[in-house]
Structure formats: structure tokens, C-alpha cells
C-alpha positions, 0 to 999 in steps of 0.5 A: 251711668250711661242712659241712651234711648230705646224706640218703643209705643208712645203709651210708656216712657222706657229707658235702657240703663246701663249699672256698674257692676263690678267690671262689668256693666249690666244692661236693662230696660225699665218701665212704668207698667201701670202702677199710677193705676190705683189698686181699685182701678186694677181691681176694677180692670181685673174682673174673674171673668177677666182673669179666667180668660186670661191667657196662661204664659209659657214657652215649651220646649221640645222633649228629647231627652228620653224617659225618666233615669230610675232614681228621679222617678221618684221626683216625677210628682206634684201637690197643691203648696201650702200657700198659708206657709212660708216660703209659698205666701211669698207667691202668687199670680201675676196678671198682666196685658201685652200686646192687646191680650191678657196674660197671668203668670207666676211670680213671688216677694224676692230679697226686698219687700217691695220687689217681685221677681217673675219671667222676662218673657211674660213683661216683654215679648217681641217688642211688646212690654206688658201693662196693666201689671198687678200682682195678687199674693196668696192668690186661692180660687179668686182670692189674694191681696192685690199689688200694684206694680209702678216700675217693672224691668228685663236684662237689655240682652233679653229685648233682643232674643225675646223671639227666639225659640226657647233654649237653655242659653236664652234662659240665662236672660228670662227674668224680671224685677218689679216694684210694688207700690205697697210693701208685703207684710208676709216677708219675701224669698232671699235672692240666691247667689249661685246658690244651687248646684248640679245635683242638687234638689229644688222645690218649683213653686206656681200656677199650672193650668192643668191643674186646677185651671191654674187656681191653685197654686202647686209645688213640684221636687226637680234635681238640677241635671245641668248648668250652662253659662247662667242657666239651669236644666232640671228634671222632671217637671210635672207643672208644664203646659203654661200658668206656672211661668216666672215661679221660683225655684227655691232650696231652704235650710235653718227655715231661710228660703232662698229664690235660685231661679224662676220657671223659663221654659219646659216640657214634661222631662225638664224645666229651664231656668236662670241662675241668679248672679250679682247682676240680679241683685244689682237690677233688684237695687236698680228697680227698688230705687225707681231706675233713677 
């Protein structure tokens, strides 16, 4: 393994990785967000005042490819998830702070019960890693169980185009693996290698803040129009306008619910996203042990 040193503030001791995989090697930098912080204390920090005025995370990009073709019209809709029933008690919100402010996303229990899978771009941005991370599953109206959050990580490849306009090619890095100090006792998303193709319906999962204020979480219907190198492109996506970031996009059969990608960027015509690859597992692998 090869470990080298990456400058960042003295707050956090970070340190950029490199794992085996394959032939290849994947690059990533791990971090202690706050998780030393007992629940009562993120708790006491995370006050609903704190949280409504939280700012919602999102990256918009332009709309340019026109109206809706005629048979997704259909898809162009959106409901409130049923958030007592699996797959949706996997999520919930994710709060965090990064460069002095207080941001909430989305975020869900993914492959291990321990391990939450949200955005790259809600962890790390413009050289700034979040803190004070926590995560509330099932969050309603206020309510939810609390996580906190002892080791959080970005792709290394994601540290240096963190401030580039959104892109589908930036998306292939926008995701992030975190481990929870206590494990879920509702079950998690299985991680889906690969596992969605051009043409293919995904159901996406988070909290708009349009709607509802972000309170709730809400579910929308997406057909995946196009992939480029590691990303998707699917349309439509009425959840834009921020909140819903990080929240997964999933296909089920035979009652098994697998994670495909996470909200990057989008607009009201289309959502962007990473697909998941065998490098997602091994950075699931990686955190789960502690970035050792």
C-alpha cells in the first residue's frame, strides 16, 4: 500500500491511500469527520433550528436537451417514499458542516450495515472536508435515528476536480463511503456492480427541498438515456433544486434492492450520476476497516 501525505487544516489528520484492485490501484482520501463525537453531542449540535437552516447540497446543471421525448412524459413524476418500507428505511439525511457552514443531503445504509454511501461533492469541496457528520435514517418531519459517522472517504480523483462545473464526466468521482459507529438494524441497499443499463428504469430516492422543505423524503421514476465512461445520464428528474443529493438510485427484482448510483448533479430534464464499479466495493472495504 502505498500511503503519501495530502496538506489539508490542522483540524482532521487526512491521509490519501492507494488499494490494490485488480491491476489497477484506486486512490482515495480518508478522514476522521467527527465520529469521536458521541451521539448526544452531535445530537446537541444538530438542533431543528440548526437543521432548517441548513443549507440543501446540490450542483445544477444547465438544461439543454430540450422537452421531454413523448414516451417519458410519463415518468415526469414524483411522490412522497414510503419511508417505513424497504428499500426507503435504508435512507435518510445526512448533515454535515464544510467550510464553516451547515449543509444536509441525502444518503443510505449500502452493501454493509455499517456503511453509508452519499455525494462526493457534499464531504469534499474546494479543499474543504465536511465535519460534524451525522446521519439521521428514516428521517420524517424532525424525526429519525441518529448515526454517527467515524470515518468518512472521496475517490483521490475527486479532490482535484471538486470545483469544476458539474459534467457527466465529473460524476463518475461524485461519491462518498462512510462508516457508522453503530451498525443499522434495518438492513441496507446491496451495492450494484454495473448493475443498470441504457434504457433501463431507476427509482431515485431523497430529500428535495422543494418539497416539503426537504422534510420528507420522495421518490421519482428516471430511465437512464445515456452512460459515458462511469456515469449515467437519466431523465427526467423532478426532485431537482437541491436536498436530494447523494440519494440513491436503485432497481429491485425478487425483493433484493440494489444501489446503482447516487444523485450528482441535475436540472429539471435529467439527473447525473456515478455507476458503481469494483472500485466502489474496494473503497466500501477500505472504510469498513478503518482506512488501516
Amino acid at each position: 500500500m502505498d500511503i503519501r501525505s495530502v496538506t489539508v487544516s490542522t483540524l482532521l489528520s487526512l491521509t490519501a491511500l492507494t488499494m490494490p484492485f485488480g491491476a489497477e490501484a484506486v486512490e482515495f482520501t480518508c478522514w476522521d469527520p467527527g465520529g469521536a463525537a458521541s451521539v448526544n453531542a452531535l445530537n446537541r449540535y444538530w438542533t431543528p433550528e440548526r437543521i432548517a437552516n441548513a443549507i440543501p447540497e446540490g450542483e445544477t446543471v444547465e438544461p439543454d436537451r430540450g422537452p421531454l421525448p413523448q414516451d417519458l412524459k410519463r415518468l415526469d413524476e414524483t411522490e412522497r417514499a414510503p419511508i417505513d418500507e424497504a428499500p426507503y428505511k435504508f435512507g435518510g439525511k445526512l448533515l454535515y458542516t464544510r467550510g464553516g457552514d451547515d449543509y444536509k443531503a441525502s444518503a443510505q445504509f449500502v452493501k454493509e450495515n455499517n456503511i453509508i454511501i452519499g455525494a462526493a461533492h457534499s464531504l469534499w469541496k474546494s479543499g474543504s472536508q465536511a465535519v460534524n457528520v451525522t446521519f439521521q435514517q428514516g428521517y420524517a418531519n424532525g424525526g429519525g435515528t441518529l448515526f454517527a459517522i467515524d470515518r468518512a472517504a472521496v475517490l483521490l480523483r475527486w479532490t482535484e476536480i471538486s470545483d469544476d462545473p458539474p459534467s457527466l464526466a465529473k460524476s463518475q468521482y461524485d461519491y462518498s463511503v462512510m462508516r457508522t459507529t453503530a451498525a443499522s438494524a434495518v438492513g441496507k441497499y446491496e451495492l450494484g456492480i454495473d448493475a443498470a443499463q441504457v434504457g433501463e428504469d431507476v427509482t431515485v430516492a431523497g430529500y428535495p427541498v422543494r418539497l416539503e422543505g426537504g422534510e420528507y423524503m420522495y421518490r421519482e421514476t428516471a430511465r437512464i438515456m445515456a452512460q459515458a465512461g462511469t456515469a449515467y445520464d437519466a431523465r427526467p428528474h423532478p426532485m431537482y433544486g437541491g436536498g436530494a443529493s447523494g440519494g440513491a438510485w436503485f432497481v429491485s427484482e425478487n425483493a433484493i434492492h440494489k444501489a446503482v448510483s447516487v444523485v450528482s448533479a441535475g436540472s429539471p430534464d435529467g439527473v447525473y450520476g456515478p455507476s458503481f464499479t469494483q472500485a466502489t466495493a474496494e473503497l466500501v472495504e477500505t472504510v469498513k476497516n478503518g482506512c488501516p
